[in-house]
MARKE-773424 format. One record per residue (C-alpha): x, y, z. Coordinates in pm, 1 decimal, always signed. Layout:
<recs>
+----------+----------+----------+
:        u :        v :        w :
+----------+----------+----------+
:        X :        Y :        Z :
...
+----------+----------+----------+
</recs>
This chain:
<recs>
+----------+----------+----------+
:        u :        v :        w :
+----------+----------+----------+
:  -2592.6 :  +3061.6 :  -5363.1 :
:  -2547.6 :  +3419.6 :  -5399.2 :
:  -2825.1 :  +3643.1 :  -5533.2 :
:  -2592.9 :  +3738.4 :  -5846.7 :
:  -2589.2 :  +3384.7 :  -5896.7 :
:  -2910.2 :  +3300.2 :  -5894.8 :
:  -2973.8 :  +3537.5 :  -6168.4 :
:  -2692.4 :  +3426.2 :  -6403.7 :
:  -2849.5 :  +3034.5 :  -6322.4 :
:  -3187.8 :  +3144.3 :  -6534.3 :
:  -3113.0 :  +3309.8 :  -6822.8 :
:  -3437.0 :  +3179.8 :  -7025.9 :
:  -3655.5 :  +3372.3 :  -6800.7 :
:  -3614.0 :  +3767.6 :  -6731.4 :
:  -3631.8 :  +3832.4 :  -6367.3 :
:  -3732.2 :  +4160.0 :  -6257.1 :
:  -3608.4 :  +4184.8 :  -5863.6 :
:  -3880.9 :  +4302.2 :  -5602.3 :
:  -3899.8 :  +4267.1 :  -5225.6 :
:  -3893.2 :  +3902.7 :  -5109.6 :
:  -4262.5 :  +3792.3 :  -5032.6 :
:  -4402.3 :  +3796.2 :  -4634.5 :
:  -4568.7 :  +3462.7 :  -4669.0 :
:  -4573.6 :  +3149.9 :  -4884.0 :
:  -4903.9 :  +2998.9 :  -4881.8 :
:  -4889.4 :  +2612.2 :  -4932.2 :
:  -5198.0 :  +2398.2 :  -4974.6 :
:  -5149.2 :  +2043.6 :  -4961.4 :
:  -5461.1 :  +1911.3 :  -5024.7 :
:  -5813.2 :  +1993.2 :  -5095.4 :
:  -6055.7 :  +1807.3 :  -4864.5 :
:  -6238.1 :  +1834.0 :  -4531.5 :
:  -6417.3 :  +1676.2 :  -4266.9 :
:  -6645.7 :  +1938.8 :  -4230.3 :
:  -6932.2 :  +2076.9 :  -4440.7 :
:  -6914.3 :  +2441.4 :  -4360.3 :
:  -7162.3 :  +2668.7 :  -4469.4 :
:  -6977.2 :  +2922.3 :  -4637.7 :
:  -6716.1 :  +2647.2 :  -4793.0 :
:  -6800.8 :  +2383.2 :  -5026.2 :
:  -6439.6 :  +2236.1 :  -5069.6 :
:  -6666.4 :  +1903.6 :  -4898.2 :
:  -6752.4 :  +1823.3 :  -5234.5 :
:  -6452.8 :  +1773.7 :  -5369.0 :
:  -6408.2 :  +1494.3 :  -5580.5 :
:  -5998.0 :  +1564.2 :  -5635.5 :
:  -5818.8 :  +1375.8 :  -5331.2 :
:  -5489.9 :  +1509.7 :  -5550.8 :
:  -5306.3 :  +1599.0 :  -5238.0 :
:  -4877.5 :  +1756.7 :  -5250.2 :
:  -4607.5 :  +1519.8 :  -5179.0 :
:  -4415.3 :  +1545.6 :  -4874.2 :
:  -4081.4 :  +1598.8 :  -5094.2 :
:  -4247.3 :  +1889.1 :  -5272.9 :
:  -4322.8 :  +2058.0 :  -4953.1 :
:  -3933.0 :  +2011.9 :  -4870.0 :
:  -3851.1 :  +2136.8 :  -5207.8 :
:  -4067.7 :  +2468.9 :  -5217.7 :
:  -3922.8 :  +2564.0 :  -4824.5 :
:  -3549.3 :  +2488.3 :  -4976.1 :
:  -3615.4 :  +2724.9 :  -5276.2 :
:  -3820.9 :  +2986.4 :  -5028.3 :
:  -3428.5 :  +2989.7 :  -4798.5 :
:  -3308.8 :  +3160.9 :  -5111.5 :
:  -3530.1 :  +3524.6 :  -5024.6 :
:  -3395.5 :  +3494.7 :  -4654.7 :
:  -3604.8 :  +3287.5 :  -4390.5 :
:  -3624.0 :  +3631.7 :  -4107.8 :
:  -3981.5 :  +3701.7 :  -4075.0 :
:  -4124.2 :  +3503.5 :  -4333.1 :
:  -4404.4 :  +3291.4 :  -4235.2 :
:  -4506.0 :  +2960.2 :  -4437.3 :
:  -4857.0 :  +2872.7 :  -4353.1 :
:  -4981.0 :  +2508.7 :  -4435.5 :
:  -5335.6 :  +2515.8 :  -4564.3 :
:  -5632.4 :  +2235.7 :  -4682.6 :
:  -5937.9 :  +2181.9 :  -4714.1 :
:  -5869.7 :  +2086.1 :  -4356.8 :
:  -5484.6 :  +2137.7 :  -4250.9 :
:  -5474.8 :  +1821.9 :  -3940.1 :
:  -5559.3 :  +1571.8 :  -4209.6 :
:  -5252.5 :  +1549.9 :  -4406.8 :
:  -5063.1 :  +1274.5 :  -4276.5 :
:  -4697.1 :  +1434.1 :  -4287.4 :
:  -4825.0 :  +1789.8 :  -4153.3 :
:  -4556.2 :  +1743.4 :  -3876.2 :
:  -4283.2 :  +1708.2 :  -4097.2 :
:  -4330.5 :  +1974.4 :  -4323.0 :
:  -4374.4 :  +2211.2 :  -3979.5 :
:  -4041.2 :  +2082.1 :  -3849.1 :
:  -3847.2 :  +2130.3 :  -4152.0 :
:  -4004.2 :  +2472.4 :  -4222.1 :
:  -3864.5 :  +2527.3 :  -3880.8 :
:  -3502.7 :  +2410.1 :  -3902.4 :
:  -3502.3 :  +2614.4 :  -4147.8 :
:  -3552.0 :  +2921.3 :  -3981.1 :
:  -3962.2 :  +2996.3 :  -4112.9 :
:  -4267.7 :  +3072.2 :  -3892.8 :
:  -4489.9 :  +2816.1 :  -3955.7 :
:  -4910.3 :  +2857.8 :  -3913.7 :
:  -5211.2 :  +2647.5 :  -3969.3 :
:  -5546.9 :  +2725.2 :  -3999.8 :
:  -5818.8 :  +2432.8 :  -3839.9 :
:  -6160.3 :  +2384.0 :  -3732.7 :
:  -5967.1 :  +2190.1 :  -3418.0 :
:  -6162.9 :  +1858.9 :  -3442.3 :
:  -5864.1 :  +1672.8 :  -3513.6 :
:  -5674.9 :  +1840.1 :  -3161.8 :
:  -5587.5 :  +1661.9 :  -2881.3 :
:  -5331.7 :  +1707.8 :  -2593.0 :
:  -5122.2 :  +1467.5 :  -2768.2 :
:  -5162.5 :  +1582.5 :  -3094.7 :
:  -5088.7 :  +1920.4 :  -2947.1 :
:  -4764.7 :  +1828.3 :  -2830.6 :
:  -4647.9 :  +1665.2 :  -3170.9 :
:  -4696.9 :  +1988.8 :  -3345.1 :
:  -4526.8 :  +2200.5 :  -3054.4 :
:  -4246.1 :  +1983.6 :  -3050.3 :
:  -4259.6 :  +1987.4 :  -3466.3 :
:  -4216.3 :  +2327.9 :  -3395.1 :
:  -4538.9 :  +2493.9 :  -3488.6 :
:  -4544.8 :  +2876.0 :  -3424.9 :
:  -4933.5 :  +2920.8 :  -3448.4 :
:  -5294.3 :  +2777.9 :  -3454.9 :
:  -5530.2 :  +2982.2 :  -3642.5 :
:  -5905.5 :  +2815.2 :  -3484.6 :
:  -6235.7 :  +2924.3 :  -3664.5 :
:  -6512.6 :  +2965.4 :  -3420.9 :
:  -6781.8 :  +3187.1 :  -3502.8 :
:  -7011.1 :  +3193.2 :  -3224.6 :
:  -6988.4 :  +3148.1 :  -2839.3 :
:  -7347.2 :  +3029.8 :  -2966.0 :
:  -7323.4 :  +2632.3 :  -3012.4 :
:  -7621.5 :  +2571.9 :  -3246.5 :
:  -7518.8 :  +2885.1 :  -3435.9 :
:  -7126.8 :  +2769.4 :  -3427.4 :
:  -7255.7 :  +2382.6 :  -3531.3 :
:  -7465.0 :  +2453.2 :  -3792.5 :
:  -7244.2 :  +2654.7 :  -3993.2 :
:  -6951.2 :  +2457.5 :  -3959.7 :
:  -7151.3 :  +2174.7 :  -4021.2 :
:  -7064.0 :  +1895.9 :  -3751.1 :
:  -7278.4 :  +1932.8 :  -3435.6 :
:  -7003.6 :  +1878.6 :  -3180.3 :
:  -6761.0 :  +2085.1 :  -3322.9 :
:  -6852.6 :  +2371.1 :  -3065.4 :
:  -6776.1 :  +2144.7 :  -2782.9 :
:  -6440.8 :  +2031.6 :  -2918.9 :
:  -6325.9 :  +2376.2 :  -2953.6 :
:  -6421.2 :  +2442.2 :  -2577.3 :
:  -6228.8 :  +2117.1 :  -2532.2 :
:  -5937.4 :  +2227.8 :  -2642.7 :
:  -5908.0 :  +2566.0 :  -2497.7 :
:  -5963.3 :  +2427.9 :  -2184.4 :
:  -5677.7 :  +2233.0 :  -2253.4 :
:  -5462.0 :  +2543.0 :  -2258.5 :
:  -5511.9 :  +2612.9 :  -1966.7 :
:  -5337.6 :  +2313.7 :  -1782.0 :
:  -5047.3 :  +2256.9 :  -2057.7 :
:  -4754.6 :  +2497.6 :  -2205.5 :
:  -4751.4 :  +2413.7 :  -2541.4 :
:  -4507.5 :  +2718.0 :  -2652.7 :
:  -4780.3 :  +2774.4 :  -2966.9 :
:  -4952.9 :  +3083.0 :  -2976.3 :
:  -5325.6 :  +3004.6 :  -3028.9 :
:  -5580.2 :  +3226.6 :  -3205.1 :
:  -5943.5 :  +3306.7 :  -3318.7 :
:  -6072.7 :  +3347.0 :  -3692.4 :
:  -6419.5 :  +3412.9 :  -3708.9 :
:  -6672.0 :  +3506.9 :  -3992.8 :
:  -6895.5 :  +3763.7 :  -3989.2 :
:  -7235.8 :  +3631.7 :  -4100.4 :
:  -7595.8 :  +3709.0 :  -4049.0 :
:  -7676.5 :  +3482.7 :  -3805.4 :
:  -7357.6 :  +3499.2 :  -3571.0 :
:  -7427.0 :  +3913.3 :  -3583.5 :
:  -7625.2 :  +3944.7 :  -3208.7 :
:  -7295.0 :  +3752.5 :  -3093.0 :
:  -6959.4 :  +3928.1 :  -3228.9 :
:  -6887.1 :  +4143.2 :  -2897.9 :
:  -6966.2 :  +3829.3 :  -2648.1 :
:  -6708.6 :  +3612.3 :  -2858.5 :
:  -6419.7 :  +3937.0 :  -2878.7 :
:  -6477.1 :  +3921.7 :  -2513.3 :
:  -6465.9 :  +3565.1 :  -2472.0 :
:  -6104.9 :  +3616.8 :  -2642.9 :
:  -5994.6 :  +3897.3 :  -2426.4 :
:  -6084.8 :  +3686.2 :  -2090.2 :
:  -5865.3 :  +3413.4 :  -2172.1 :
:  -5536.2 :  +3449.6 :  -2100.1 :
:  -5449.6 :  +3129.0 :  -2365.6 :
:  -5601.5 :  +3316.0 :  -2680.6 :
:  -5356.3 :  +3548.4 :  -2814.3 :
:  -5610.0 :  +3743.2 :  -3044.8 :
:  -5952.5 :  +3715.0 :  -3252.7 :
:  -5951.3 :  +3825.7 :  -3621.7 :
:  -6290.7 :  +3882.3 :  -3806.1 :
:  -6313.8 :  +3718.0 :  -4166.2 :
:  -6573.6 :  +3931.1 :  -4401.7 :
:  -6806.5 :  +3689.6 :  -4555.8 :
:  -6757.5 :  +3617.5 :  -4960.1 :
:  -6907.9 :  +3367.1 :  -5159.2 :
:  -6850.1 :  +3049.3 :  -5070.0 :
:  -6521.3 :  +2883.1 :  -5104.6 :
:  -6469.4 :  +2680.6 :  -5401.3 :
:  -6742.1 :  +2794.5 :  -5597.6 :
:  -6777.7 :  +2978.0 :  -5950.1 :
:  -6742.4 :  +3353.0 :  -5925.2 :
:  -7048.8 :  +3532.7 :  -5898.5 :
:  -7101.4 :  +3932.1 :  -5877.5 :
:  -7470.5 :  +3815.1 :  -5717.7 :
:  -7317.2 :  +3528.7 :  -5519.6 :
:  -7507.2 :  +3713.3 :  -5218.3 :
:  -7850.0 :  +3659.0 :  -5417.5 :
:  -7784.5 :  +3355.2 :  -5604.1 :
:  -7608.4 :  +3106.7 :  -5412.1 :
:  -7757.0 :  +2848.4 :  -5211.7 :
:  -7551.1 :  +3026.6 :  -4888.7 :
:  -7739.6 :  +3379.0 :  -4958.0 :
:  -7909.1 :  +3348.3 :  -4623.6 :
:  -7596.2 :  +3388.8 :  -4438.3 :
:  -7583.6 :  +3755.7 :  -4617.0 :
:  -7674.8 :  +4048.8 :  -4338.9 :
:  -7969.0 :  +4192.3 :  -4501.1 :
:  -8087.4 :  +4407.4 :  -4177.3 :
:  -7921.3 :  +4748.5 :  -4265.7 :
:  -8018.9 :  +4902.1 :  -3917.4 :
:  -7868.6 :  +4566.0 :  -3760.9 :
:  -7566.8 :  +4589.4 :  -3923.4 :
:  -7464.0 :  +4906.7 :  -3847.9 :
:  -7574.4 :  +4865.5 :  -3512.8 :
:  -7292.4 :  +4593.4 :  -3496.5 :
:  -7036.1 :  +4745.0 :  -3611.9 :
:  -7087.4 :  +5054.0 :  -3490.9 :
:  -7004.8 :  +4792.0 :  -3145.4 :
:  -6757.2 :  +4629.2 :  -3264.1 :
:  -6555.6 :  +4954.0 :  -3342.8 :
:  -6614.6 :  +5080.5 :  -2987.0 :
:  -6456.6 :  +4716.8 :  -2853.5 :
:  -6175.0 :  +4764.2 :  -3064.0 :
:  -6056.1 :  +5037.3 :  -2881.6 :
:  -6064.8 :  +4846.9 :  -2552.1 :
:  -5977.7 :  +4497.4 :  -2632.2 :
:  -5679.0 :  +4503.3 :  -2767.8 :
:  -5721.1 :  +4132.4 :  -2858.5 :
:  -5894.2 :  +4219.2 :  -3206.2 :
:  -5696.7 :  +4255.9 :  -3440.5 :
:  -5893.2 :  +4384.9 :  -3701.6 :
:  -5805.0 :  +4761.2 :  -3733.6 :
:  -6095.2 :  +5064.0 :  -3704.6 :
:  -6033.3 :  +5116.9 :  -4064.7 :
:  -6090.0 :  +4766.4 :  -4178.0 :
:  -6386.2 :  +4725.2 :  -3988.0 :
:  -6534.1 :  +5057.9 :  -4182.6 :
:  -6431.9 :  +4902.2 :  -4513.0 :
:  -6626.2 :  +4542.7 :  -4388.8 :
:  -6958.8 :  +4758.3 :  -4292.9 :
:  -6928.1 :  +4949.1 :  -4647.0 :
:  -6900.4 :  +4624.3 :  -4775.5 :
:  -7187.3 :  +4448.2 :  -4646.4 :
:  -7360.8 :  +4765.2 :  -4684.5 :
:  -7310.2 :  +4752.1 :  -5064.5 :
:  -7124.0 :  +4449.3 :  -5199.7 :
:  -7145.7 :  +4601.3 :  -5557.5 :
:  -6881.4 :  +4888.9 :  -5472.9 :
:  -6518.1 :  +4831.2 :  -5498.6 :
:  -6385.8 :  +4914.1 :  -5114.5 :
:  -6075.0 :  +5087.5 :  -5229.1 :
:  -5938.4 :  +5322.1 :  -5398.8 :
:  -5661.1 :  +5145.7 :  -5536.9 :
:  -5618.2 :  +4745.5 :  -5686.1 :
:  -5525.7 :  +4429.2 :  -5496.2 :
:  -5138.0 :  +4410.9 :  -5375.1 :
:  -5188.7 :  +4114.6 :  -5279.4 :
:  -4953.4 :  +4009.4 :  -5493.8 :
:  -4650.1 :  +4214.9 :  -5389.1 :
:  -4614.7 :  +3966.5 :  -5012.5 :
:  -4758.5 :  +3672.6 :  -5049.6 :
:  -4728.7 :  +3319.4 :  -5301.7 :
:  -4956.5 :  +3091.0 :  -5296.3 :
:  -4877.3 :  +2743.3 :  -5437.9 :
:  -5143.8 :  +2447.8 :  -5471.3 :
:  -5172.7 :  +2102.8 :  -5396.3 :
:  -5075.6 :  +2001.9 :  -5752.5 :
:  -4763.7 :  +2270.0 :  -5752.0 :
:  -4909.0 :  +2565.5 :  -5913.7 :
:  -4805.6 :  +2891.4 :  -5827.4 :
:  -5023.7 :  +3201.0 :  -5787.1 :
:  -5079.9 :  +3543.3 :  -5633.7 :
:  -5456.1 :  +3509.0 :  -5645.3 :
:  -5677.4 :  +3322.6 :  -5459.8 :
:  -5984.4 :  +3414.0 :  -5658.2 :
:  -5903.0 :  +3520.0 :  -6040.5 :
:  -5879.6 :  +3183.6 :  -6282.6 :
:  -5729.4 :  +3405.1 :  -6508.8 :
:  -5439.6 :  +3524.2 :  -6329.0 :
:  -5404.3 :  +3160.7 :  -6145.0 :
:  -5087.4 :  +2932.5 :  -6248.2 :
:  -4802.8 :  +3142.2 :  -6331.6 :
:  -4603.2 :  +2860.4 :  -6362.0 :
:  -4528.3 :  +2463.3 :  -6183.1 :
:  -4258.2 :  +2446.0 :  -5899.1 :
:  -4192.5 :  +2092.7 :  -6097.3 :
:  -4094.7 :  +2334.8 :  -6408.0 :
:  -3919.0 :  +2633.3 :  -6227.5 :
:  -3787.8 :  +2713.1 :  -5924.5 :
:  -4031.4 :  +2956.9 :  -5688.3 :
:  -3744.8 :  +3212.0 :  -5684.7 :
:  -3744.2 :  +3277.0 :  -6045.3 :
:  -4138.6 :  +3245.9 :  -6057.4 :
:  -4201.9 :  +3520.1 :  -5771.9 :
:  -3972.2 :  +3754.9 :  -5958.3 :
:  -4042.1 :  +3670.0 :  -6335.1 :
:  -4195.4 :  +3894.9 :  -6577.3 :
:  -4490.5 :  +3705.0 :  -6547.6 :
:  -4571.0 :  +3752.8 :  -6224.6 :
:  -4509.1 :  +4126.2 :  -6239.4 :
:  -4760.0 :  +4132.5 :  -6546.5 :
:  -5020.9 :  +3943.7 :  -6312.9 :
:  -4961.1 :  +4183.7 :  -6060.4 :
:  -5007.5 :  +4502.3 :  -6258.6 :
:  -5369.3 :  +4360.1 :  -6383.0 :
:  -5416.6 :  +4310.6 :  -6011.8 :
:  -5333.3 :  +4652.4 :  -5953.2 :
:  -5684.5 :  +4712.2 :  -6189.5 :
:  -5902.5 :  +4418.2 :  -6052.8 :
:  -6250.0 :  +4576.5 :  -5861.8 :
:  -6360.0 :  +4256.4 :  -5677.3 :
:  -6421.3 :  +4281.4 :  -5335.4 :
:  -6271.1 :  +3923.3 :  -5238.7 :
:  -6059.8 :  +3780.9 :  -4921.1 :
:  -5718.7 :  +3918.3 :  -5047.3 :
:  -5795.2 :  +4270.5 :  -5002.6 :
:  -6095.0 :  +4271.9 :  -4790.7 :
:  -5920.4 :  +4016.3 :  -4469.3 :
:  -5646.0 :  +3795.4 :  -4502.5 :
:  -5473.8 :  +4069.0 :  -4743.8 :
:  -5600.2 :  +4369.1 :  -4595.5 :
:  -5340.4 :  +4680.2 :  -4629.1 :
:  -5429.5 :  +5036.2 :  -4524.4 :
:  -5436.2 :  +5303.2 :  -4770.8 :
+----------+----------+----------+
</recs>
């Protein structure tokens, strides 16, 4: 259907035109085999999870902004447990997308491996935040999930699986001593295609809190050592420059240390636009362009209105101008969101 059409189709809703988004962000469930420190989606008691033909639906609709370099990436709670994960990747495909998941990799196998490579996956976002087991266990909560990592990357190196493979890690107090080791555990194998460092927020899943860092029951994974910290990143900056494998920018990892240095400032000098690339659309259909905000969640349901017509309604332009004014250091515009002024 032609774009003039599309617009004549809705006539209930105005539509104010803006640049197609760079990723649609679909969550099809909310659960996990994992208790991870920092994440307390575990204690979910909603096992609401999105049906298969709903994923089919929202990739269908997403054709209509143009498929070329737009990514869909499949989220959880813990991506590998859906049961239908390798359908949705292989029609995302056919259809012309760039499909990624994010997993803590206990679910991988070589055979499980090749069904998503031949469902087409592009890549395989793997949080490990220590080359440290007991520190990597404990946080992640499952004391052989360090060794099943290894596992797999060894894997990798025996078996073309044409899936580009990466590192997320958070930066935490107690995985500090051990940031440059894992960035050059990245750069030394030739399977790992890059490490990205997460800052640490308050734990997934929770109730906001301005004190989270004081308050929650998580507080001790909050780098209190000022001298420490600095000290870290201050390394971490320097390896940038020769691993080319992190791909955390200079700039981001100054606005991380004036973060941890003082959570209570607002790291730039402009609002989230975290809204202007990416949609993010929840187990149950919601759509949003907010991870964190409850009141600028649920713009509308893809069972009411197609995500064309939600992306560019007047609704979603009025949650993204009070985005423009939000001061909370969260994910969107401190990591996964991260633009350069």
């Amino acid at each position: 259907m032609k774009l003039k059409n599309i617009f004549k189709a809705e006539k209930k809703e105005k539509i104010i035109s803006i640049k197609p988004p760079k990723q649609i962000e679909i969550s099809l469930h909310k659960f996990c085999n994992f208790k991870c420190k920092m994440c307390q989606i575990w204690k979910n008691k909603e096992f609401e999870k999105m049906p298969l033909e709903n994923v089919y639906k929202i990739i269908d609709e997403a054709t209509k902004f143009g498929s070329k370099n737009m990514t869909i990436q499949f989220l959880g709670g813990e991506t590998l447990l859906y049961k239908d994960l390798d359908k949705a990747i292989w029609y995302a495909t056919k259809k012309g997308f760039r499909t990624v998941i994010t997993t803590n990799a206990y679910l991988l196998s070589h055979k499980r491996l090749t069904q998503l490579s031949n469902a087409g996956l592009s890549n395989i976002n793997i949080s490990l935040d220590s080359t440290d087991e007991k520190i990597h266990n404990f946080e992640r909560g499952m004391k052989d999930s360090y060794q099943k990592i290894m596992s797999i990357i060894v894997l990798l190196e025996n078996n073309n699986y044409n899936i580009k493979f990466a590192i997320n890690t958070i930066i935490n107090s107690l995985n500090l001593h051990n940031l440059i080791d894992l960035s050059k555990f990245v750069k030394n194998n030739t399977n790992l295609n890059h490490i990205y460092f997460i800052a640490l927020e308050r734990p997934y899943n929770t109730n906001y809190d301005e004190l989270w860092m004081e308050n929650s029951p998580a507080s001790y994974l909050w780098p209190q050592d000022k001298k420490n910290l600095n000290e870290t990143f201050d390394n971490l900056i320097k390896e940038t420059r020769i691993n080319k494998k992190i791909q955390n920018t200079e700039l981001q990892l100054e606005k991380y240390r004036s973060y941890y240095l003082n959570p209570k400032n607002f790291i730039k000098k402009y609002g989230c636009k975290f809204g202007d690339n990416i949609l993010l659309i929840s187990q149950n259909g919601e759509a949003s362009l907010c991870h964190r905000r409850e009141d600028l969640k649920n713009m509308n349901n893809i069972n009411n209105q197609n995500i064309f017509y939600i992306w560019n309604s007047e609704k979603a332009n009025e949650v993204r101008q009070k985005m423009l004014s939000c001061k909370q250091n969260c994910v969107q515009i401190l990591s996964c969101g991260y633009e350069e002024e």
